[in-house]
C-alpha positions in Angstrom: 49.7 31.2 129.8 47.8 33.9 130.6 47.3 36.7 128.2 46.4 40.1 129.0 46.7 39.3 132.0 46.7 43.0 133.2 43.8 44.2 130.9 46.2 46.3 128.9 46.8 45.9 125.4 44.8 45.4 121.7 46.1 42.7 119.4 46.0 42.2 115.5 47.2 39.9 113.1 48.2 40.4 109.8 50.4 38.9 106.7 53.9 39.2 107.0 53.9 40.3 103.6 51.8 43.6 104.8 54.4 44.3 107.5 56.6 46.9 104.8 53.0 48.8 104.0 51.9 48.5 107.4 55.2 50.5 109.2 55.0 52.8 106.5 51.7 53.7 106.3 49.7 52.3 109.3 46.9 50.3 109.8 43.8 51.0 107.6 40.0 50.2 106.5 39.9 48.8 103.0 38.5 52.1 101.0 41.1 54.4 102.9 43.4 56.0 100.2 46.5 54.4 101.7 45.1 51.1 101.2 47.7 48.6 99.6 46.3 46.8 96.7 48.3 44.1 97.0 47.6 43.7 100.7 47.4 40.1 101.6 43.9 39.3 103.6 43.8 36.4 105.7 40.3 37.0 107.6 36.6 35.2 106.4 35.6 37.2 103.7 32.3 36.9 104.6 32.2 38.6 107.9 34.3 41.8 106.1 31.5 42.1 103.9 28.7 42.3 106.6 30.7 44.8 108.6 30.5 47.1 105.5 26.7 47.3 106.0 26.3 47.2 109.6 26.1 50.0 112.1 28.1 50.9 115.1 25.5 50.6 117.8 26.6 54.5 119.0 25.0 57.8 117.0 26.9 59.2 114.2 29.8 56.5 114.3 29.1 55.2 110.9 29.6 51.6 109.6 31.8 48.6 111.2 33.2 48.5 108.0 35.0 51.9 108.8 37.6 50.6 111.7 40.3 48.8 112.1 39.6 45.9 114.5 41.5 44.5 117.5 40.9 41.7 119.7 42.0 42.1 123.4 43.7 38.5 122.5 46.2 37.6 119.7 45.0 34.0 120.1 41.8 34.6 118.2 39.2 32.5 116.5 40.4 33.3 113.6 44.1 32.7 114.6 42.4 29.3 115.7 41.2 28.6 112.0 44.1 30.4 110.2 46.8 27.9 111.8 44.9 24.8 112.1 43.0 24.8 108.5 40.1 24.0 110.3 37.8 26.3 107.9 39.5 25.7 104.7 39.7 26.6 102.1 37.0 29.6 102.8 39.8 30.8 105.6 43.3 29.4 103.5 45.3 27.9 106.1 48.6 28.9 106.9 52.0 28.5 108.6 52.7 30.1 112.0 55.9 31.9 110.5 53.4 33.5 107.7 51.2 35.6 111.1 52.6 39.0 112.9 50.7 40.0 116.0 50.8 43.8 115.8 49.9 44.5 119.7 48.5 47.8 120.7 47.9 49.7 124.1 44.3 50.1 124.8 44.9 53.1 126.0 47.0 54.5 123.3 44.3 53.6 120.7 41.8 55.6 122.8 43.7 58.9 122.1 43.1 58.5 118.2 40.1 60.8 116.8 37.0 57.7 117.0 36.9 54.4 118.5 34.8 52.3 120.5 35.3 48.8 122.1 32.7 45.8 122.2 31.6 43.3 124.9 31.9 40.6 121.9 31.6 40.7 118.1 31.4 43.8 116.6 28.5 42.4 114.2 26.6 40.0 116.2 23.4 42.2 117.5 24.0 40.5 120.9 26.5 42.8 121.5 27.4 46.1 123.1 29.4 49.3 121.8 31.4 51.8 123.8 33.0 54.2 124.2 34.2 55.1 127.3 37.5 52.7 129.2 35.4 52.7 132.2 33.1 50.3 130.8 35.7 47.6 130.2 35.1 45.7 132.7 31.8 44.2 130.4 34.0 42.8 128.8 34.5 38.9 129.6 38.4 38.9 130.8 38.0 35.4 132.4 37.5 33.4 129.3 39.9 35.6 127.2 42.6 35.5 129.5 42.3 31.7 129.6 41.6 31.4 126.3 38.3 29.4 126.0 36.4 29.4 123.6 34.8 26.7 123.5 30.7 26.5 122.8 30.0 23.1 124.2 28.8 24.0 127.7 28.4 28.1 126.8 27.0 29.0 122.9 27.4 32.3 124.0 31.0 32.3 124.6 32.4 32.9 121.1 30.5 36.0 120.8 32.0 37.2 124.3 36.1 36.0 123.4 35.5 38.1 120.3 35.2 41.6 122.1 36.9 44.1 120.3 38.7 47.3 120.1 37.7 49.1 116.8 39.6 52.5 115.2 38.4 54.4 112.6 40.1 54.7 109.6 43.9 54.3 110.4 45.9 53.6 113.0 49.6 55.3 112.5 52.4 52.8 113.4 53.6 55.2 116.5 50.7 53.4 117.8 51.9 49.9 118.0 53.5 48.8 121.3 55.8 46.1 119.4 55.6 43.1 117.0 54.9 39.2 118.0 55.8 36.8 116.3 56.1 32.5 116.3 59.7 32.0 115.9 63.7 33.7 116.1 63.4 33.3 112.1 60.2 35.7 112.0 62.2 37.9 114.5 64.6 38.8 112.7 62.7 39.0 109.5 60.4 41.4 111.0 63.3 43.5 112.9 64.9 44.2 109.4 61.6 45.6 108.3 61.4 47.4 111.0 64.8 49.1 110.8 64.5 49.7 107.3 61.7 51.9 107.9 63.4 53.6 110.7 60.9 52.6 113.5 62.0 52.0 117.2 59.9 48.9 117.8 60.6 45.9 119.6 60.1 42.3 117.6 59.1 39.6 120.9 59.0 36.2 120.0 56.0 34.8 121.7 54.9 31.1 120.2 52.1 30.7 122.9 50.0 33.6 121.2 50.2 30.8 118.3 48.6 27.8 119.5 51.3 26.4 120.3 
């Protein structure tokens, strides 16, 4: 499968359990006030605390820390580690049905007040920081539309399948383009959430954004 295949959208995974908050409040950094404390993390702790104290490689854009990060696939690294266990227990592994892809037009996140994009990891020095859609073509499409990932014959690559699409602050759920998730089950979980908050968003049941 190829993903993205048309350069379009912005992915994000999160708990289900953060689906309620997330409709009803949006997408947001850790210190913002709408901030759930009982929000259910499932990235490497580690790398959330470096982004607090590193830059955005742009004038007066602050710290990483700040934005809400996308990937321009759902099938991240960290996806990767999340569903295969292969970093636990420093990433907790989990089940497919516990991961909602919350997928985003590119475009639509680029009308919100401050954002910028990346060639690869936000944090790794190696990389650049953007902020104009024109420049998206630095980005490495081939091996994030194929999905490798691999370092064996490219270290580099990781870095470059790690681009991002970063938002400051919050990103309002009339953002979101729909919800993907691994199974029918998840599908119909997720649409009751959704209905109960009164949003008009699809739930697509995509396994192959799963590893699967």
């Amino acid at each position: 499968m190829v993903i993205n295949k048309n350069m379009l959208y912005c992915y994000r995974i999160t708990h289900r359990d953060n689906l309620p908050h997330i409709l009803s409040d949006g997408l947001v950094n850790k210190n913002h006030h709408k901030a759930a404390p009982d929000f259910v993390a499932i990235g490497n702790p580690e790398i959330i605390d470096v982004r607090s104290t590193t830059l955005v490689g742009l004038d007066s854009y602050g710290y990483i820390g700040e934005y809400i990060p996308f990937y321009f696939t759902p099938r991240s690294i960290m996806l990767y580690n999340i569903v295969t266990g292969y970093y636990h227990p420093r990433v907790p592994q989990r089940s497919r049905d516990e991961i909602i892809v919350i997928r985003c037009l590119a475009q639509t996140l680029a009308e919100r007040p401050k954002w910028f994009f990346t060639d690869g990891q936000a944090n790794d020095g190696e990389s650049g920081h953007y902020a104009d859609l024109k420049e998206l073509s630095k980005i490495d499409w081939d091996c994030i539309q194929n999905s490798q990932f691999s370092k064996a014959d490219d270290y580099d690559r990781p870095r470059r399948y790690q681009a991002e699409f970063l938002v400051k602050d919050i990103v309002p759920a009339e953002c979101f383009e729909s919800i993907c998730v691994y199974s029918k089950k998840m599908q119909l979980w997720a649409q009751t959430k959704v209905n109960a908050a009164g949003k008009m968003l699809k739930v697509n049941v995509i396994p192959e954004y799963f590893f699967q």
